[in-house]
Structure formats: structure tokens, C-alpha cells
Backbone atoms as SQL, in Angstrom:
CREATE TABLE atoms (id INTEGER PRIMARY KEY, chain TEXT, resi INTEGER, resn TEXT, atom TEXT, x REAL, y REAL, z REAL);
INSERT INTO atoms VALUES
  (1, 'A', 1, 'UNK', 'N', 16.751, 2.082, -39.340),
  (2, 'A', 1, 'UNK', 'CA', 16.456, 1.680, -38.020),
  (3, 'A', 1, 'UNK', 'C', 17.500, 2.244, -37.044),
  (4, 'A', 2, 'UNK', 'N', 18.457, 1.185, -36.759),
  (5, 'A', 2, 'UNK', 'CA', 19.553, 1.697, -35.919),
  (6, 'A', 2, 'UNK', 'C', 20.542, 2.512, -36.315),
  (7, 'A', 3, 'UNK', 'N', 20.840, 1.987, -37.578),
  (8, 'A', 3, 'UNK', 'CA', 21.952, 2.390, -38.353),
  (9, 'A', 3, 'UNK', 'C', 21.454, 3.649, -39.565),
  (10, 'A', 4, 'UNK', 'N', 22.356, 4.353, -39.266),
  (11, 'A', 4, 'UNK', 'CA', 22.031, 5.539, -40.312),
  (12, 'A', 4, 'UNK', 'C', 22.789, 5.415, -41.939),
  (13, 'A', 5, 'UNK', 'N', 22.167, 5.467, -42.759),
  (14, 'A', 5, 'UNK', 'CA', 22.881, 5.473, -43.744),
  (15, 'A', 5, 'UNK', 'C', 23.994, 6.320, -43.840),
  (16, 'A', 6, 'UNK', 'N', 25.446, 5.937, -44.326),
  (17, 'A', 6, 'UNK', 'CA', 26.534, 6.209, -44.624),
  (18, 'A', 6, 'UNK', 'C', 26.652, 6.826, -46.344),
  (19, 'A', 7, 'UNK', 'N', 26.823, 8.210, -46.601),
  (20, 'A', 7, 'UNK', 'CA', 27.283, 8.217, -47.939),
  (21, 'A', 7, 'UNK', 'C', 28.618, 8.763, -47.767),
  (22, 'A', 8, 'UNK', 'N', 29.475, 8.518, -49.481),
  (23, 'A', 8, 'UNK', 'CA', 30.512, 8.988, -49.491),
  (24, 'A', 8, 'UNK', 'C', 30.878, 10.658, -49.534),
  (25, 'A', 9, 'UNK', 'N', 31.818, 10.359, -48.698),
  (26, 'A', 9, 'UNK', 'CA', 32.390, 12.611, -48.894),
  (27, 'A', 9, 'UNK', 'C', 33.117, 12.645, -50.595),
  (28, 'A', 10, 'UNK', 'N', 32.726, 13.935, -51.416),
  (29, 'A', 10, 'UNK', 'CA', 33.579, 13.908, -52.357),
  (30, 'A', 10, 'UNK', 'C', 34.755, 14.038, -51.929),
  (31, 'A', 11, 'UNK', 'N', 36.141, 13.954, -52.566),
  (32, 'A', 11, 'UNK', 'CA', 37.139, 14.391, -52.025),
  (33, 'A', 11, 'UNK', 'C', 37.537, 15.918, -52.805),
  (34, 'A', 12, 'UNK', 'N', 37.672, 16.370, -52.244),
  (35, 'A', 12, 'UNK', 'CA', 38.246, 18.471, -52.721),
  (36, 'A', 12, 'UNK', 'C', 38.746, 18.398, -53.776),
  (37, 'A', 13, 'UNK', 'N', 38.663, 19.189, -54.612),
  (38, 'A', 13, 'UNK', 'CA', 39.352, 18.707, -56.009),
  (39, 'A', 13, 'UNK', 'C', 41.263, 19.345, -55.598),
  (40, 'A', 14, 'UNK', 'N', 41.676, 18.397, -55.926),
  (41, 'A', 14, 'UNK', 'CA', 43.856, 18.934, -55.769),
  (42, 'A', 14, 'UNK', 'C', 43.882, 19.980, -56.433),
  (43, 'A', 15, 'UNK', 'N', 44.821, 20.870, -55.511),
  (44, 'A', 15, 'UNK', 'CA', 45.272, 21.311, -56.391),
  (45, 'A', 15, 'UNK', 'C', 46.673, 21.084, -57.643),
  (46, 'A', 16, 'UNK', 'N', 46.956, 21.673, -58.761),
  (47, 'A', 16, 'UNK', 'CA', 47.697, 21.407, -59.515),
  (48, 'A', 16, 'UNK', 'C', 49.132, 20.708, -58.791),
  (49, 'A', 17, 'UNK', 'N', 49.429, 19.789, -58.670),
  (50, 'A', 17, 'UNK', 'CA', 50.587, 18.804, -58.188),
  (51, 'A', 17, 'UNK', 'C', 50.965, 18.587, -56.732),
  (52, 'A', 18, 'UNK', 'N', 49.514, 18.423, -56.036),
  (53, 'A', 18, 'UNK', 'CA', 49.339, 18.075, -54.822),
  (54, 'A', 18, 'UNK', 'C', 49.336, 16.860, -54.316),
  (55, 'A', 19, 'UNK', 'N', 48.743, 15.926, -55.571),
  (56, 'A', 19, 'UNK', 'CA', 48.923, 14.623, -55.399),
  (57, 'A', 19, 'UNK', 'C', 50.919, 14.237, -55.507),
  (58, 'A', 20, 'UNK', 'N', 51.543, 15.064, -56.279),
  (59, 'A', 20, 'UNK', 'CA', 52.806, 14.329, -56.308),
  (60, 'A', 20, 'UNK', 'C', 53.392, 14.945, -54.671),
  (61, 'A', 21, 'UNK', 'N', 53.037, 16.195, -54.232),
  (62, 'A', 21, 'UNK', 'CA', 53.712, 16.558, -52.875),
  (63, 'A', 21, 'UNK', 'C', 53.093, 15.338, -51.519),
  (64, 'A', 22, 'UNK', 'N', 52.188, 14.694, -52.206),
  (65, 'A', 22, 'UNK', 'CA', 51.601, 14.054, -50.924),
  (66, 'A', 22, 'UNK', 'C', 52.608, 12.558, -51.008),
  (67, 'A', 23, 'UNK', 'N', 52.822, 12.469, -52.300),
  (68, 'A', 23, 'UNK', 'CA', 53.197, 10.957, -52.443),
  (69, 'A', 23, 'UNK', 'C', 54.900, 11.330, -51.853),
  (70, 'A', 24, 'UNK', 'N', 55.286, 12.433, -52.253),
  (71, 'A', 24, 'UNK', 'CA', 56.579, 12.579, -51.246),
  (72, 'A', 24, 'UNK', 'C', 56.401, 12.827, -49.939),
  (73, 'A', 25, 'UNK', 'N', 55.800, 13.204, -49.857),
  (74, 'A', 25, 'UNK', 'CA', 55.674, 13.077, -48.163),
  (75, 'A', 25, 'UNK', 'C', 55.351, 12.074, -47.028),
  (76, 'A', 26, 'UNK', 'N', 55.027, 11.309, -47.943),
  (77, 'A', 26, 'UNK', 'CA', 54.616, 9.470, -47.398),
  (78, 'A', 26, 'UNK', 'C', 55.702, 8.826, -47.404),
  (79, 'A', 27, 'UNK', 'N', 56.792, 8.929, -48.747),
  (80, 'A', 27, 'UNK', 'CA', 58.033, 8.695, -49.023),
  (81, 'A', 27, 'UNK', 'C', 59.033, 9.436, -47.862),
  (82, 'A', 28, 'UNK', 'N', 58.953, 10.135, -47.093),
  (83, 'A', 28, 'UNK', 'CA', 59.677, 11.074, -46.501),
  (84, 'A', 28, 'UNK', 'C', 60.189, 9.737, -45.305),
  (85, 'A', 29, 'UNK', 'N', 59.564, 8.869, -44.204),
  (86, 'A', 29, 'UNK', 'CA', 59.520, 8.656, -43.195),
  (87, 'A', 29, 'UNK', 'C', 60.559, 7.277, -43.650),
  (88, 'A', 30, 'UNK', 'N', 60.018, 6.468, -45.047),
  (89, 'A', 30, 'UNK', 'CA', 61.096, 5.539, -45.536),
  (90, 'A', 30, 'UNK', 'C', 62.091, 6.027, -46.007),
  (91, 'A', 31, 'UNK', 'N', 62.430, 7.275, -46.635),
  (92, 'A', 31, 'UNK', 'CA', 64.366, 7.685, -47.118),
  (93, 'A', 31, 'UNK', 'C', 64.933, 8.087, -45.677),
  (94, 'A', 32, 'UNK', 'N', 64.047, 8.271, -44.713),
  (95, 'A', 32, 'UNK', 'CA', 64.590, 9.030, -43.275),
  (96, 'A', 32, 'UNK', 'C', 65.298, 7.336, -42.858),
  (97, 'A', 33, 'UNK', 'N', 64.418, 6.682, -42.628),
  (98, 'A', 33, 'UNK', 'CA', 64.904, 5.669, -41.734),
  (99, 'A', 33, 'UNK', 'C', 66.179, 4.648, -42.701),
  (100, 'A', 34, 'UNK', 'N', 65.896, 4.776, -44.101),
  (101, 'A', 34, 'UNK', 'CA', 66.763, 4.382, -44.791),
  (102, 'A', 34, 'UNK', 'C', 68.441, 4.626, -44.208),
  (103, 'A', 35, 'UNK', 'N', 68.026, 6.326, -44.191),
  (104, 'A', 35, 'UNK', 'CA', 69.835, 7.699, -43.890),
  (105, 'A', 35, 'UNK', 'C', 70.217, 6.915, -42.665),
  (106, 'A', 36, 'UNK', 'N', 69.053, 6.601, -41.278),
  (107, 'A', 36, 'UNK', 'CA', 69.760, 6.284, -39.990),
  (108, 'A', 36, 'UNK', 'C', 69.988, 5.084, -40.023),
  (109, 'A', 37, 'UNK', 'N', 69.939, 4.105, -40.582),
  (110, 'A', 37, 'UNK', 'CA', 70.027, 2.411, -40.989),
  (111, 'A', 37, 'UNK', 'C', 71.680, 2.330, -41.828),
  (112, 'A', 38, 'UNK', 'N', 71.662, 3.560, -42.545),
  (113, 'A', 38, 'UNK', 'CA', 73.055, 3.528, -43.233),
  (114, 'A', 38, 'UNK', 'C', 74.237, 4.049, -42.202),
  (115, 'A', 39, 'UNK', 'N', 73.934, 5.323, -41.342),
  (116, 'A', 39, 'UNK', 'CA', 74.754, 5.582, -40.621),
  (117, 'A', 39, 'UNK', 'C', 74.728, 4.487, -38.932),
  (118, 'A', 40, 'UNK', 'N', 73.903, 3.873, -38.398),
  (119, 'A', 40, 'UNK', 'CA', 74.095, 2.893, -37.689),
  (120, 'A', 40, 'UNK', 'C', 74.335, 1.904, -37.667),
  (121, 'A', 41, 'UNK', 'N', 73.794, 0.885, -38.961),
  (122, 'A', 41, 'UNK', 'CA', 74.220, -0.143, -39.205),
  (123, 'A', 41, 'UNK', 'C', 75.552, -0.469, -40.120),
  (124, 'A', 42, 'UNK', 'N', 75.115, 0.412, -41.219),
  (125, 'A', 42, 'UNK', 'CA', 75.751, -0.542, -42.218),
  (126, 'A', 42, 'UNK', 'C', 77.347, -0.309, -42.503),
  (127, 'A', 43, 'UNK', 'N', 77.305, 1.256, -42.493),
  (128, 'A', 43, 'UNK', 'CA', 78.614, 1.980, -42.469),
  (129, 'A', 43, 'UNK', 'C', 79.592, 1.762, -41.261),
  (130, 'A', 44, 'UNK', 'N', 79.243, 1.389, -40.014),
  (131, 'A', 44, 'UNK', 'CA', 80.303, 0.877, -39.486),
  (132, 'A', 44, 'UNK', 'C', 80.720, -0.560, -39.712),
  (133, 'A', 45, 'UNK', 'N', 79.673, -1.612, -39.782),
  (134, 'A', 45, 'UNK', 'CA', 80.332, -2.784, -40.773),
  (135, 'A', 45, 'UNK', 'C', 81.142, -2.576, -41.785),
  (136, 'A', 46, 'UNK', 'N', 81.200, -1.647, -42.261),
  (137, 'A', 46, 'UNK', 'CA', 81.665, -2.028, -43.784),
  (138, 'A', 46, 'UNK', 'C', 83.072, -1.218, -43.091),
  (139, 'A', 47, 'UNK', 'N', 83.392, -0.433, -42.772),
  (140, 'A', 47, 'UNK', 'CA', 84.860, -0.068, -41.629),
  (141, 'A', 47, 'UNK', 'C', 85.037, -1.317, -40.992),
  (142, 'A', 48, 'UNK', 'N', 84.522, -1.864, -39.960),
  (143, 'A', 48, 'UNK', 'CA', 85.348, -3.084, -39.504),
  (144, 'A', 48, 'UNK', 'C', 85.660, -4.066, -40.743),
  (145, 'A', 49, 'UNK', 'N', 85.188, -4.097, -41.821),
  (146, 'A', 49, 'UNK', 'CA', 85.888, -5.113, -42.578),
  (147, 'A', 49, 'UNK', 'C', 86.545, -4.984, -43.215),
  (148, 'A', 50, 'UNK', 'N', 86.958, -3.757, -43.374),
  (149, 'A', 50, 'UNK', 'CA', 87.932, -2.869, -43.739),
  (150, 'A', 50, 'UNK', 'C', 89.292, -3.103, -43.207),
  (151, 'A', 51, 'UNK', 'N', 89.079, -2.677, -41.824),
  (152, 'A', 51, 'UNK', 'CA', 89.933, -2.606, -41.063),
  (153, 'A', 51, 'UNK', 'C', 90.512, -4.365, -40.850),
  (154, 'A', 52, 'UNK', 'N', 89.956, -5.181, -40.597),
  (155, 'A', 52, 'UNK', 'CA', 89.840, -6.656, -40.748),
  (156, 'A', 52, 'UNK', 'C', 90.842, -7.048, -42.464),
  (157, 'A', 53, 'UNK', 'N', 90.234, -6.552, -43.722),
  (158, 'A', 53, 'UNK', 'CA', 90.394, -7.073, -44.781),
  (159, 'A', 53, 'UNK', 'C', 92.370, -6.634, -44.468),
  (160, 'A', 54, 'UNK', 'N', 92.840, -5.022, -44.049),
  (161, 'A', 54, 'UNK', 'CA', 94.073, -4.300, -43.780),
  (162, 'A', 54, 'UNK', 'C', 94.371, -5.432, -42.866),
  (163, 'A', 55, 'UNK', 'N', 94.201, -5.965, -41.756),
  (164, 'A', 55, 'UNK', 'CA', 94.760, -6.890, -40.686),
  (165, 'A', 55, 'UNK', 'C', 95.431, -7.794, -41.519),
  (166, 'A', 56, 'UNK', 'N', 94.906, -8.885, -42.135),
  (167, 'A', 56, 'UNK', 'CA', 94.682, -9.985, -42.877),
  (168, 'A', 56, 'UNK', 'C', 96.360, -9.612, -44.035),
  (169, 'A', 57, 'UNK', 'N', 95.771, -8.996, -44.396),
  (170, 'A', 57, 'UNK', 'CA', 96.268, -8.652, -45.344),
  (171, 'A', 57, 'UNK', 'C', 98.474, -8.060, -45.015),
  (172, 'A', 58, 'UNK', 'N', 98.363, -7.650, -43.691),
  (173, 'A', 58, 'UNK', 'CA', 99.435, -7.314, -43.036),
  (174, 'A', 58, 'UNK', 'C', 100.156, -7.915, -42.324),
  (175, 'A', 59, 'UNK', 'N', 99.055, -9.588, -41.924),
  (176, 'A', 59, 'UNK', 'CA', 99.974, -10.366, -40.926),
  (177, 'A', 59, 'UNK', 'C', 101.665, -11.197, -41.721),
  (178, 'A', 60, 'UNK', 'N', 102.722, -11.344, -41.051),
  (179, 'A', 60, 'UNK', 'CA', 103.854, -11.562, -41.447),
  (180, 'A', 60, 'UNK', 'C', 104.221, -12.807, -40.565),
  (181, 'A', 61, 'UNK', 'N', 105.311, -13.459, -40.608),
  (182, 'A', 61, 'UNK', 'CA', 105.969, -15.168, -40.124),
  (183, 'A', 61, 'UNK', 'C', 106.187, -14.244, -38.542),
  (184, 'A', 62, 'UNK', 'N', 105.667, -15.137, -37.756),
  (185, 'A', 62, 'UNK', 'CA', 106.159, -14.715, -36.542),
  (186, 'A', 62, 'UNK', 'C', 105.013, -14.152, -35.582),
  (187, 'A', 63, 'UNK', 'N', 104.212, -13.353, -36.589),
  (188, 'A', 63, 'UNK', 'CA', 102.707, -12.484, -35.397),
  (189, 'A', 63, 'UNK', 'C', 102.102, -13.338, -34.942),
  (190, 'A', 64, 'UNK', 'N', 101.574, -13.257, -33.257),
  (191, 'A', 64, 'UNK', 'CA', 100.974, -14.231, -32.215),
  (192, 'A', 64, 'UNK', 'C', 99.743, -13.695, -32.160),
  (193, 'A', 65, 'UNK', 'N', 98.468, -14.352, -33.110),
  (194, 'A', 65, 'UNK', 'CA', 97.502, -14.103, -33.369),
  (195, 'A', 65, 'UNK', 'C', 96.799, -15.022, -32.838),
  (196, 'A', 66, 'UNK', 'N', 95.166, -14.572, -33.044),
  (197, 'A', 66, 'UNK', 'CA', 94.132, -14.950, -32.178),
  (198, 'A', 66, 'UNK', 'C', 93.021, -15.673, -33.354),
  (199, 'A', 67, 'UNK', 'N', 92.525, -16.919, -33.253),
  (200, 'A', 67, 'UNK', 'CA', 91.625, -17.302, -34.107),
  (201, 'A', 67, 'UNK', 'C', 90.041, -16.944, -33.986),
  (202, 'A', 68, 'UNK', 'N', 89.172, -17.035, -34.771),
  (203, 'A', 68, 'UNK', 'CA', 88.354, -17.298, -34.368),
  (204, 'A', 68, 'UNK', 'C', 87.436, -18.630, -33.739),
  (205, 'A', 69, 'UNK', 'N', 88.084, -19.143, -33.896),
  (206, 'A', 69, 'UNK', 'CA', 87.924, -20.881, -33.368),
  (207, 'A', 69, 'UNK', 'C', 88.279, -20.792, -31.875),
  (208, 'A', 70, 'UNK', 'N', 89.110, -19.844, -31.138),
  (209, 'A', 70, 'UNK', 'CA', 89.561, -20.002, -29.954),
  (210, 'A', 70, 'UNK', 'C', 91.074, -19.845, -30.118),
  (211, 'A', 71, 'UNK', 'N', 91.814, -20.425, -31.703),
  (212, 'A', 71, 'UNK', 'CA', 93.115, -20.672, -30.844),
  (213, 'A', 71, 'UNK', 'C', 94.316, -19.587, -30.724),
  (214, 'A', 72, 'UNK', 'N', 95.091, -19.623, -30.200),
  (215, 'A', 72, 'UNK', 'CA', 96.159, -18.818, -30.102),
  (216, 'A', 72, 'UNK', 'C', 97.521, -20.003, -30.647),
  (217, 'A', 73, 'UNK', 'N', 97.904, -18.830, -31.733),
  (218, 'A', 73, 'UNK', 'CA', 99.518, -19.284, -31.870),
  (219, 'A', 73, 'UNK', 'C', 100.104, -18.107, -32.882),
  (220, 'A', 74, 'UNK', 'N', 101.757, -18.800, -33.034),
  (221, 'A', 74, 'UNK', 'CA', 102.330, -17.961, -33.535),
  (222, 'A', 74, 'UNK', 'C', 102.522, -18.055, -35.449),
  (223, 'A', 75, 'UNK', 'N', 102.342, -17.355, -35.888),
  (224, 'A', 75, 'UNK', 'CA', 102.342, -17.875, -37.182),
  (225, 'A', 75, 'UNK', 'C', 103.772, -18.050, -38.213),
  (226, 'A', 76, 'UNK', 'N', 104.167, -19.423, -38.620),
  (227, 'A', 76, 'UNK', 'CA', 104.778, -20.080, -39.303),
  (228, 'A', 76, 'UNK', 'C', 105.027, -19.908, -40.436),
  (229, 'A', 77, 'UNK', 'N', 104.065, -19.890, -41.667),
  (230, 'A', 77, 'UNK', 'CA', 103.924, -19.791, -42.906),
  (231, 'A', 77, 'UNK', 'C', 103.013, -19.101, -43.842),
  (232, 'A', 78, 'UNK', 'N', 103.338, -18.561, -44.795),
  (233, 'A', 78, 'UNK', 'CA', 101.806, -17.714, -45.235),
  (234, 'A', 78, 'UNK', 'C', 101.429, -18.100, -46.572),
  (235, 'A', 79, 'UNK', 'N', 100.324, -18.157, -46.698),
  (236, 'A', 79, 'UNK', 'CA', 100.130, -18.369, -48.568),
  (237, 'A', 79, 'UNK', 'C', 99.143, -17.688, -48.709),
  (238, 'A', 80, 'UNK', 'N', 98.585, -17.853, -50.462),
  (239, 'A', 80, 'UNK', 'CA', 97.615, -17.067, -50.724),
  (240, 'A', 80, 'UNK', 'C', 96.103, -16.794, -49.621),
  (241, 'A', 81, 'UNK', 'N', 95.928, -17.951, -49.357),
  (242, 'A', 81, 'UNK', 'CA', 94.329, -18.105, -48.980),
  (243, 'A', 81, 'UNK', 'C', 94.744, -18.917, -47.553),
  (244, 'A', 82, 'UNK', 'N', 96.000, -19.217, -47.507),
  (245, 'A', 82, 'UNK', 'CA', 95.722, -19.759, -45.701),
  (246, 'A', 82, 'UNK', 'C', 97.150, -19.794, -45.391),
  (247, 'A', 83, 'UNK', 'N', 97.435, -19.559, -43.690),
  (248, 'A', 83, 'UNK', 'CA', 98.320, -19.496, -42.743),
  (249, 'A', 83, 'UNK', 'C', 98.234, -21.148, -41.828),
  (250, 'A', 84, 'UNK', 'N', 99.572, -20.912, -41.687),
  (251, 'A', 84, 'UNK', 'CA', 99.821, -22.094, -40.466),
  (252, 'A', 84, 'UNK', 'C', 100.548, -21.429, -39.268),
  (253, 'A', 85, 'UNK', 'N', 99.805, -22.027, -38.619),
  (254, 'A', 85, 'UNK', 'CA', 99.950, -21.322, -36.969),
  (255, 'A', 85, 'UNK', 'C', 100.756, -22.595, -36.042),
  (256, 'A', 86, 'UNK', 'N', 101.578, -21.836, -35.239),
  (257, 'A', 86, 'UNK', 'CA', 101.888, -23.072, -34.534),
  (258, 'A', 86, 'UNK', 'C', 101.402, -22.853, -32.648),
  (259, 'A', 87, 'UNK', 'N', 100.410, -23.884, -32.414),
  (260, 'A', 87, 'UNK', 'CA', 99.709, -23.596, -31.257),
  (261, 'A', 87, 'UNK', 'C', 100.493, -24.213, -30.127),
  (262, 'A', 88, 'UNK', 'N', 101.584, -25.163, -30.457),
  (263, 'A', 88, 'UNK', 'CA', 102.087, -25.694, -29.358),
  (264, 'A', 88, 'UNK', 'C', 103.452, -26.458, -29.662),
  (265, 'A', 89, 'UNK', 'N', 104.394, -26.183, -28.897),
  (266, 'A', 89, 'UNK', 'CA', 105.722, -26.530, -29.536),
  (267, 'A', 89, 'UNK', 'C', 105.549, -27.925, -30.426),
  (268, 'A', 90, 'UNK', 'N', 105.711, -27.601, -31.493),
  (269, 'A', 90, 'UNK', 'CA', 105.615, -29.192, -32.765),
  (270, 'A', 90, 'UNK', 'C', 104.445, -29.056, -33.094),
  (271, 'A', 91, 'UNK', 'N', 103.221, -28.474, -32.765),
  (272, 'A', 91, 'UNK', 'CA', 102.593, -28.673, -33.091),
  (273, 'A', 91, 'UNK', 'C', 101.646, -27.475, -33.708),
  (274, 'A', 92, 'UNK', 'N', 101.494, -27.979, -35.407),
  (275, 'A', 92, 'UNK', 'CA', 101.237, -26.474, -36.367),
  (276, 'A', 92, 'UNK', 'C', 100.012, -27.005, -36.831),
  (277, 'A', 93, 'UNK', 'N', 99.056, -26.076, -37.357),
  (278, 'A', 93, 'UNK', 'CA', 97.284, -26.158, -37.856),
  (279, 'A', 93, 'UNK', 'C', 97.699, -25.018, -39.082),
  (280, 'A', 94, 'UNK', 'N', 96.869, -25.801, -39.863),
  (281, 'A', 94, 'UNK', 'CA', 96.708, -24.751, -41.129),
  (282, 'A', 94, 'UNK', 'C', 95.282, -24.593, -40.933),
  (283, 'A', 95, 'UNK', 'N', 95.103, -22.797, -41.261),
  (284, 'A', 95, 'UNK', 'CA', 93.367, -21.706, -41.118),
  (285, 'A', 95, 'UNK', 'C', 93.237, -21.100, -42.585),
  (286, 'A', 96, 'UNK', 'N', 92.599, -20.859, -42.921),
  (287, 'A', 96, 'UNK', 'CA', 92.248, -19.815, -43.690),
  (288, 'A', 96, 'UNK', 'C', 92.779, -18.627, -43.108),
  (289, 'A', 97, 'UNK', 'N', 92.959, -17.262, -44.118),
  (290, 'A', 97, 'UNK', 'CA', 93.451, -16.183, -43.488),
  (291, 'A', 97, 'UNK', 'C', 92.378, -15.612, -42.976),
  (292, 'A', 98, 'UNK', 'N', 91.328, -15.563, -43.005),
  (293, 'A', 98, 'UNK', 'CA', 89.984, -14.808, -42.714),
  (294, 'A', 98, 'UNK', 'C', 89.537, -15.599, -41.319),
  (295, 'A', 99, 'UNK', 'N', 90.235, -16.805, -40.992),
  (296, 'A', 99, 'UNK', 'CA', 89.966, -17.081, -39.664),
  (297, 'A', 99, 'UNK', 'C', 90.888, -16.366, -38.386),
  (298, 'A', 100, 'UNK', 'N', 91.474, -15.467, -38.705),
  (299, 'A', 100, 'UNK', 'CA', 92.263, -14.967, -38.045),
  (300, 'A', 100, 'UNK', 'C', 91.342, -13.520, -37.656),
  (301, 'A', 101, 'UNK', 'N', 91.302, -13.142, -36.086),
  (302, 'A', 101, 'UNK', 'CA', 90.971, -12.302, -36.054),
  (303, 'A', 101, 'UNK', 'C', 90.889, -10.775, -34.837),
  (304, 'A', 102, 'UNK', 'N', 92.361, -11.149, -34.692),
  (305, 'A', 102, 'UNK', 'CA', 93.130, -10.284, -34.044),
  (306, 'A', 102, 'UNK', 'C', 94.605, -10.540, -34.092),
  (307, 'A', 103, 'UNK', 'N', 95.600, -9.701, -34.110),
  (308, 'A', 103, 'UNK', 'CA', 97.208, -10.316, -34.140),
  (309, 'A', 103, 'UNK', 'C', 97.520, -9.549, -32.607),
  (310, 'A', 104, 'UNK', 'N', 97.788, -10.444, -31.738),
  (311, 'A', 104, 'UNK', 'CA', 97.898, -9.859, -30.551),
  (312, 'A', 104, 'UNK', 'C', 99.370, -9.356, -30.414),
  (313, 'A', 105, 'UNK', 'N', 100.033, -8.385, -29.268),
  (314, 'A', 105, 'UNK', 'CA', 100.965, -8.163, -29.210),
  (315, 'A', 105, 'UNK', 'C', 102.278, -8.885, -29.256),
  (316, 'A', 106, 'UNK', 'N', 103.206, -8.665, -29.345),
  (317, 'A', 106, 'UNK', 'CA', 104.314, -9.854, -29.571),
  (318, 'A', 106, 'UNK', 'C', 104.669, -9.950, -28.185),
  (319, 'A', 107, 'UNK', 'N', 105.066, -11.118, -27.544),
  (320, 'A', 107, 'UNK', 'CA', 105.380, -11.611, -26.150),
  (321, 'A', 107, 'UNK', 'C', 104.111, -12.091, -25.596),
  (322, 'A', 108, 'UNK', 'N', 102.979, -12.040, -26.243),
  (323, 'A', 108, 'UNK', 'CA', 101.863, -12.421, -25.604),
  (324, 'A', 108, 'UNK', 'C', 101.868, -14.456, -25.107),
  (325, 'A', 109, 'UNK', 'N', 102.463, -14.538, -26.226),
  (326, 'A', 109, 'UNK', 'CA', 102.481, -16.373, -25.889),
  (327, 'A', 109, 'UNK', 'C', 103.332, -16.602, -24.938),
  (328, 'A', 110, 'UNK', 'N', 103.232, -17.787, -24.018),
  (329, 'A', 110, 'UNK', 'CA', 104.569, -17.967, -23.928),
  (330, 'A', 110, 'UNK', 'C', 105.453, -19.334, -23.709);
């Protein structure tokens, strides 16, 4: 009536390893966006925590560092897994070292 019957097209016969060049080439657009996901995202994270893990790892009695909580003080004591900071004359807070996350210049407090 309205509608015309629809049959199927054969498909061309491949040639010898055409089907594997096609399946890479479909693959092509996901290893692409993979390469720019590694060089935009991930690889500069993994440098700042780098650079972060070297911070951490370098602060000494005395550096006037910056928390991530907000606070500022000078640091007191060090141990394995946490620092005590002193934010206000007498008055000292123990952080984790990984809450620390800048050591600002010396004279910065005052």
C-alpha cells in the first residue's frame, strides 16, 4: 500500500583482515581521548602530589605553615604521622602531616 517493502542489502564480502582494520579504527577515537585525559588530567595530579608528598616530607621545628583547615602557625614538634603547630602564643593543635598545605615564608606570622 503505502509502505514499500524493505529487503536486506548483502554486505560486500571483506576483504582478507578488514574486519580487524575496522575494529581498530573504532578503537582509535577511545586510545586518543584516553593519551589527552592522561596528559590533562591525570599527570599533573600525580606532580602536585609529588611535589606536596617532597613538602610534607621537608617541613622542620620552626616553618610557619598554612593548614588546610584555615590555620596558620608555627610548627613546634614533628612525629611520624602528625605535627603540632602553635597558632597562638600558648596555644598548640596537633594535625596530621598531610593537613599541612603550604609552608609559608619565615616572618610571615607575627
Amino acid at each position: 500500500m503505502l509502505i514499500s517493502s524493505a529487503f536486506a542489502q548483502a554486505a560486500p564480502a571483506a576483504a582478507t583482515g578488514g574486519g580487524m582494520q575496522d575494529s581498530l579504527m573504532s578503537m582509535l577515537p577511545l586510545v586518543l581521548m584516553f593519551v589527552v585525559l592522561y596528559f590533562v588530567m591525570i599527570r599533573p595530579q600525580m606532580k602536585r602530589q609529588k611535589e606536596h608528598r617532597s613538602m610534607i616530607e621537608a617541613l622542620a621545628k620552626g616553618d610557619e605553615v598554612a593548614t588546610s583547615g584555615g590555620l596558620i602557625g608555627k610548627v613546634t614538634k614533628l612525629g611520624d604521622n602528625y605535627v603540632s603547630v602553635e597558632i597562638a602564643s600558648g596555644v598548640e593543635v596537633q594535625l596530621q602531616r598531610t593537613a599541612v598545605v603550604q609552608v609559608l615564608p619565615k616572618g610571615s606570622l607575627k
